[in-house]
N, C-alpha and C positions, 0 to 999 in steps of 0.2 A: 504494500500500500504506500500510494507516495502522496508527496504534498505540494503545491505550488502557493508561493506566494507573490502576486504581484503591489510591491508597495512603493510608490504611488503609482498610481495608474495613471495615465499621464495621458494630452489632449481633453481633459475635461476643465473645469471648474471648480477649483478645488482642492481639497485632499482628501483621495479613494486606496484603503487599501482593502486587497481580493484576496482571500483564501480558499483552497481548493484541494479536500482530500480525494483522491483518483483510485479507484479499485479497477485493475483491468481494465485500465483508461479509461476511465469512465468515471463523472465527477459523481461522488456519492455526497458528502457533506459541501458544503458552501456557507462562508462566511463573507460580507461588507459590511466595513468598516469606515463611518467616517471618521477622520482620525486629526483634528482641529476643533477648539472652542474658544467664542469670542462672547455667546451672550447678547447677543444684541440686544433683545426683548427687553433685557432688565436695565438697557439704559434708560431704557422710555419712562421709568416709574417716580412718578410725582413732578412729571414734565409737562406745559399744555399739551395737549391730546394734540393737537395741529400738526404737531413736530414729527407724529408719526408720517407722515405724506414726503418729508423730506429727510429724515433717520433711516425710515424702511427700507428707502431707495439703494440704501448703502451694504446692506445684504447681500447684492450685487451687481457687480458693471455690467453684465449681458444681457439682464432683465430688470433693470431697475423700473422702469413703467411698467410691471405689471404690480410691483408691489407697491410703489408709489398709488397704482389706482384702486388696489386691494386694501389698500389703508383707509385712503378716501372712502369707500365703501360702506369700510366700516364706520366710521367719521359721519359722513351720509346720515348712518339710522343714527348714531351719539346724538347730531345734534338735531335728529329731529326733521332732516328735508330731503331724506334718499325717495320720498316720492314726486317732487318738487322740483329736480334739472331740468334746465332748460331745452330746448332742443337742441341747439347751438353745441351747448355743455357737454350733454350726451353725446352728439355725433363726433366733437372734435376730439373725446376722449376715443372713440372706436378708430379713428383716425390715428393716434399718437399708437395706442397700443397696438394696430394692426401693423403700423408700420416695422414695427418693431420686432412681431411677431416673423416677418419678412428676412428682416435681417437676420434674426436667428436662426431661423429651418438652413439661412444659405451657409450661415458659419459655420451652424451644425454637418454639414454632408460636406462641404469642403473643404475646410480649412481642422476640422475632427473628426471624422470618421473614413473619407477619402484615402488617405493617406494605409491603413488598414486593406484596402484594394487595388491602388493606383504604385507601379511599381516609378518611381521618379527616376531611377537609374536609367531608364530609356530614352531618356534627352542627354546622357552625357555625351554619346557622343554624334548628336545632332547637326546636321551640316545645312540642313536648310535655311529657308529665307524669312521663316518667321521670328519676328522681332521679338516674342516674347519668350519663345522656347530658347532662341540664342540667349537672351540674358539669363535665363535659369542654368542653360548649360555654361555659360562663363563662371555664376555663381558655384555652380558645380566645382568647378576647375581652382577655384579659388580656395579653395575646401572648407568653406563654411557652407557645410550640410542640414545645421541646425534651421526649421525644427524637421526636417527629412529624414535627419538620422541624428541617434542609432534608431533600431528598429529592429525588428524580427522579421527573420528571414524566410520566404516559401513560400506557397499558397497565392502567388500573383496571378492572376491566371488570365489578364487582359491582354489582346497584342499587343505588338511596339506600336502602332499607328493608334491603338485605344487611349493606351498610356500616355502618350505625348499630346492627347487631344485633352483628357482630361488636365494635366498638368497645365495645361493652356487656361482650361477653364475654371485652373484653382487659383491661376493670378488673377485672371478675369474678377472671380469672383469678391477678393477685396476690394475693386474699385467698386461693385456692386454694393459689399455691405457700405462703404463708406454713405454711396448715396444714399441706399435704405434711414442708412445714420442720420443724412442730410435732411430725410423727409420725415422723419419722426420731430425734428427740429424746428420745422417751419411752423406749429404749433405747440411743440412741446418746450422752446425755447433754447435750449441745450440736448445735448446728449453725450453720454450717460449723466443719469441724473437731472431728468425736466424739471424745472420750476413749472409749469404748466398747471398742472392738475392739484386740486384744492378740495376740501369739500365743499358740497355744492356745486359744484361745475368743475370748469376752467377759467383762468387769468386770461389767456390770449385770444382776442377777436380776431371774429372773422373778416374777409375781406375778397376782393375781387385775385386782388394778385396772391396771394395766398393760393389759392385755391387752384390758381393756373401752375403755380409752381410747386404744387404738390402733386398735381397732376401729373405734370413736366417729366417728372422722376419716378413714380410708380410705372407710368407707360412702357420708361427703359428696364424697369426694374421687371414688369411681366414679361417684356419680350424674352429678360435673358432665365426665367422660369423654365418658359416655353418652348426656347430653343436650346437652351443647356442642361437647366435644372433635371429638370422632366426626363430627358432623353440619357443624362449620363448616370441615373436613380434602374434604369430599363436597361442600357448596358450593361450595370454591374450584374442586376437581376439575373439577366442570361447569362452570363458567364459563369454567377455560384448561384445554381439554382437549389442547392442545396438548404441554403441560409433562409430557406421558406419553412424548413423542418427542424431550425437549428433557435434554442430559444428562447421556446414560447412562453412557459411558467403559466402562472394561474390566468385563466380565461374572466376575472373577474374586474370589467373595466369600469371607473368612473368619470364624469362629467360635473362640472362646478356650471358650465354654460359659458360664455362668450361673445359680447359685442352686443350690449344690450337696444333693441331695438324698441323698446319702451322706458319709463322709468315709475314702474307700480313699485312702491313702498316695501312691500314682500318679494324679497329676493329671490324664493321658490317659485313665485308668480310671474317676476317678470318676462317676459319674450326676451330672449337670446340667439340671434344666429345661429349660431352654434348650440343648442338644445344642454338642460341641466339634466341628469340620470343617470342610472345605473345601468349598465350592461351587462348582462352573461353571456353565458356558451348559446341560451337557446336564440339570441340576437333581440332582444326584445327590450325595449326601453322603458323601465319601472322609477317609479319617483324617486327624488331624493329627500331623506330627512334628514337636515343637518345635528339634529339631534341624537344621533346615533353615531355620530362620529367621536370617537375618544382617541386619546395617546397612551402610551405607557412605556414606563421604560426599566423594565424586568432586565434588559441585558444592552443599556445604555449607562455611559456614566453620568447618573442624575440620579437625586434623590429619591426614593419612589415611591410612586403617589398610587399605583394600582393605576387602574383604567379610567381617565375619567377625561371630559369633557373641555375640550381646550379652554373655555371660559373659567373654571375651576382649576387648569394646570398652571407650577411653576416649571423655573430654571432653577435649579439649584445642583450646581456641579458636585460630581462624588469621583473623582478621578483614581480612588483608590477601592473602587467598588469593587467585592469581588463577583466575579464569574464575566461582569461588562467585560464588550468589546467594540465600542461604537461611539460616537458624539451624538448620531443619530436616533431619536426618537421610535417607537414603534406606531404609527397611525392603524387605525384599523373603523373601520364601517361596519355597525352593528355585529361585532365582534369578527369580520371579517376583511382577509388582506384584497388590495384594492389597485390594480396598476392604474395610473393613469399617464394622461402626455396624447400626444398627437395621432396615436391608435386609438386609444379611448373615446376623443373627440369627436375622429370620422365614425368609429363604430356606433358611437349616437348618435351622430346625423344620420348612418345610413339607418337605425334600427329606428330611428322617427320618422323616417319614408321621406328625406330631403333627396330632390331627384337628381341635382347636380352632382352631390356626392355618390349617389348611388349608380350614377353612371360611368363618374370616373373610375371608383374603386373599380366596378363590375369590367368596366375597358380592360385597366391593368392588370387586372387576375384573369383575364380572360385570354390575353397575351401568354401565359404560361397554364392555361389550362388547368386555372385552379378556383376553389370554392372559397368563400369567406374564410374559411378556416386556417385556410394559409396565412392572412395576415396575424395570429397568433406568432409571433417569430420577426428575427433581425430583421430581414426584408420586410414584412410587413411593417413595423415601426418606420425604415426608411421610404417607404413608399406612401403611407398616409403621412407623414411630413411632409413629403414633395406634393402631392394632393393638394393637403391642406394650404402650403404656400401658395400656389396657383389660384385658388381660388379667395384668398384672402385679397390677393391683389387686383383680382377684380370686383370684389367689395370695397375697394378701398377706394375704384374709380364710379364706383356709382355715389358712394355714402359721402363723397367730397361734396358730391354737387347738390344736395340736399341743404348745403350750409347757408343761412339766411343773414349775409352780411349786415351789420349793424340794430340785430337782436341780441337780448341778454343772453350770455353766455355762464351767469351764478347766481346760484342764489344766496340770499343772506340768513344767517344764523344765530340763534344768543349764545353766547359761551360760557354760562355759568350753567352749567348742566353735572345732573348728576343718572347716569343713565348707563348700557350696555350699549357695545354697537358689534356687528358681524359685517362681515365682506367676503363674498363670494365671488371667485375669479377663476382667469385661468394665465398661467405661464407661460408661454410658449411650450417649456416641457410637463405643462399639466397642471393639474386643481391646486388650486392657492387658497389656502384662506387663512384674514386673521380676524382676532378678536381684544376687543379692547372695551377695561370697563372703565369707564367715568366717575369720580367721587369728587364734587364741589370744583366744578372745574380743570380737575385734574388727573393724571392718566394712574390708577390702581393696577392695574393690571394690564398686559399685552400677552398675548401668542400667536405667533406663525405656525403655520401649519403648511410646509410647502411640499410641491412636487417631488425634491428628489428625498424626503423622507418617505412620504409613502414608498416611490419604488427601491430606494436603497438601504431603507430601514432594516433593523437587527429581527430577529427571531422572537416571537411575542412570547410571553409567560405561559403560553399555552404549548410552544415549541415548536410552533408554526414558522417557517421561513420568512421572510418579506419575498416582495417580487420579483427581485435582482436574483434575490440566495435561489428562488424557486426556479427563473430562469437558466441556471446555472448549473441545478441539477440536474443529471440524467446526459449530461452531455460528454460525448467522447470527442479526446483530445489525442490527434493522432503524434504529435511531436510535443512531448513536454518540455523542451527547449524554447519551443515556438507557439506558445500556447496562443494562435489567432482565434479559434472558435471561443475563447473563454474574454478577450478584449474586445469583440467585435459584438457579443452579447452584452457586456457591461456599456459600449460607446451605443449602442445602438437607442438606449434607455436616454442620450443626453446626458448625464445625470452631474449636477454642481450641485457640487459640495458645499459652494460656500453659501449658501440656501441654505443648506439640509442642516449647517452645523453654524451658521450664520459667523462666516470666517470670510474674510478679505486676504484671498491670498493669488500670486501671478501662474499663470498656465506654466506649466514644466513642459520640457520638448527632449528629455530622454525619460530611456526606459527606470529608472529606478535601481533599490534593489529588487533583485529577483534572483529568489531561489528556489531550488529541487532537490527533496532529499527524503529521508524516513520521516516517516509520520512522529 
């Protein structure tokens, strides 16, 4: 029996480390691990509540507007006018966060999980006329490999002409997120980190030129969906058609909802683009009770509280707990584990009968002669991503034009409140939510509740896996040298850390340590 441990794991967000006991190559046990603590929730305490909108943000660079509007949210019910935005308010926030949303599915498949597929060696020795392949191969030659290499060796299985095309289109790709960047900006004011969004609305009006200039850059931003995105997500597909069956972990997906197209008071009520629910194996979309949602952290280092209800949960670090093995939390829905992220998403829209989604997914599974079930698995997580970015960007050019230059875009609130607020969102990689209680103006309590806890969470007190550990099991790993099937299921989840363990830390671009040895 052998062990592998990859720590850190590296092209994410954060710090991940992976453990992997292997019987007969075959992963029997699985352990993740977030392995940083900062706390952030507990600085908010006896702060004005406000501050959560521009604190939160700081949880992370790659998603900071989603928990900027996740605050808000909750902020919204605190003060009493989450039924009350404006139109204006409402659209320009689907605007900042769709934008954003954009940007991340392209960061995600390019510039992180690509690299896992696309062998970059194939441009070294590159003689052609394209400008951008020669500067990659000169960088080549200069031997600053970083972040290329190091890397694990094998398993590439694209041609030389695939490879040098994708390579193309992973420099391509940073002028793209830049712009993505640019137009999350045009109403979000900056980025990373908008001033924008507030409760009760947004700060920044609308306008004629606004509008043409967000337009401007979403257009280039779909075409290169379209023509790149789209089409290098379907290369890879055929090439490992395998990574359809390589993966899956629990079938059990959820939805917080997304891009709210009303704004009714009740967050379970409102209309959301993107549909709020639960999904199973039978494809069927059942309500969501936020009320059934609890933490617990039986095998996190934190104090433990048993299972309870994020409005009732603290932070209180135990770093010398024993049996812990994690910073992260264990999330669980009505005592049950719960993937979400960009599978989850499409799998609620397709299972609420949205026809766009259910056409594409049905096209792209239809290419490989496959049923829903396939998307259970890596490819299926990269393929409702690419999906999902496509069709957000052309939400993004209908819902601009909707904006009614020189209406209110906030509304106004008292601040001496003493009250509970919730926010229900979604991340780019999945259901967000936080909670904050109010006492005479001021913030008592906070809790996050993000994406990559549910999926990269510890093992609950019941000795249940999280999503990640479950993905992880049952999968053979033909080279323990080169453990690709067991990276390429962890990247495929997205999953930052510095969310999960609310840790500000820079992307690494090697492997780590990583060892192989007796259990």
């Amino acid at each position: 029996m052998g062990k592998i441990v990859i720590d850190p794991l590296t092209r994410i967000e954060g710090h991940l480390k992976v453990e992997a006991v292997l019987e007969g190559g075959v992963v029997k046990e699985a352990k993740s691990s977030g392995m940083l603590y900062r706390g952030l929730e507990n600085v908010l305490t006896g702060r004005d509540p406000r501050d959560a909108a521009r604190i939160m943000q700081r949880i992370c660079g790659v998603c900071p507007t989603s928990h900027g509007l996740t605050a808000c949210f909750a902020l919204d019910e605190a003060y009493g006018v989450n039924g009350s935005i404006p139109l204006n308010g409402r659209v320009i926030r689907n605007l900042i966060q769709g934008a954003n949303f954009v940007q991340s599915h392209i960061l995600h498949f390019y510039q992180l999980a690509a690299l896992d597929y696309v062998d970059v060696t194939a441009v070294a020795d590159y003689n052609g006329s394209d400008p951008t392949l020669k500067k990659v191969r000169e960088f080549i030659d200069r031997g600053h490999l970083g972040p290329f290499m190091p890397r694990y060796e094998g398993d590439y299985r694209l041609s030389r002409e695939e490879n040098r095309a994708a390579v193309a289109h992973y420099v391509e790709a940073l002028n793209l997120r830049r712009l993505a960047h640019e137009a999350t900006a045009v109403f979000g004011g900056k980025m990373p980190h908008n001033m924008s969004i507030v409760p009760g609305g947004v700060t920044a009006q609308a306008s004629v030129d606004k509008v043409a200039n967000f337009m401007w850059k979403i257009e280039q931003l779909l075409e290169f969906i379209e023509t790149r995105y789209l089409p290098d997500v379907l290369m890879v597909a055929e090439r490992y058609p395998d990574y359809f069956t390589i993966g899956g972990g629990t079938t059990n997906m959820m939805s917080f909802g997304v891009f709210d197209l009303d704004s009714k008071s009740d967050l379970t009520q409102r209309r959301r683009w993107i549909p709020q629910g639960i999904v199973r194996s039978d494809l069927k979309l059942g309500h969501l009770d936020p009320s059934k949602i609890t933490e617990e952290v039986q095998n996190s280092w934190y104090r433990d509280t048993g299972p309870v209800h994020p409005y009732d949960g603290s932070t209180v670090a135990d770093r010398d707990k024993a049996g812990a093995y994690s910073w992260c939390k264990s999330p669980r829905y009505a005592g049950d584990v719960m993937e979400v992220g960009p599978l989850a998403r499409m799998l609620a829209s397709y299972a609420g009968g949205d026809r766009e989604v259910r056409e594409l997914v049905d096209g792209v599974l239809g290419k490989f002669n496959a049923g829903p079930e396939a998307l259970y698995s890596v490819l299926g997580r990269h393929a409702a991503r690419a999906i999902e970015c496509k069709l957000v960007a052309q939400k993004l050019k209908q819902w601009v034009l909707e904006l009614q230059p020189g209406q209110p875009v906030c509304t106004n609130y008292p601040l001496e409140v003493t009250n509970r607020g919730m926010g229900l969102h979604e991340a780019p990689r999945g259901a967000l939510g936080h909670w904050i209680d109010v006492e005479g103006g001021r913030t008592r309590n906070y809790q996050a509740v993000v994406p990559t806890t549910w999926n990269a969470g510890p093992m609950d007190g019941k000795g249940v896996p999280g999503p990640m550990e479950q993905a992880l099991i049952g999968t053979r790993v033909r080279d323990e040298e080169n453990p690709f099937e067991l990276v390429r299921i962890v990247r495929s989840y997205d999953p930052c850390l510095s969310c999960a363990v609310h840790v500000v830390s820079p992307r690494g671009s090697d492997l780590g340590r990583f060892v192989v040895g007796p259990e």
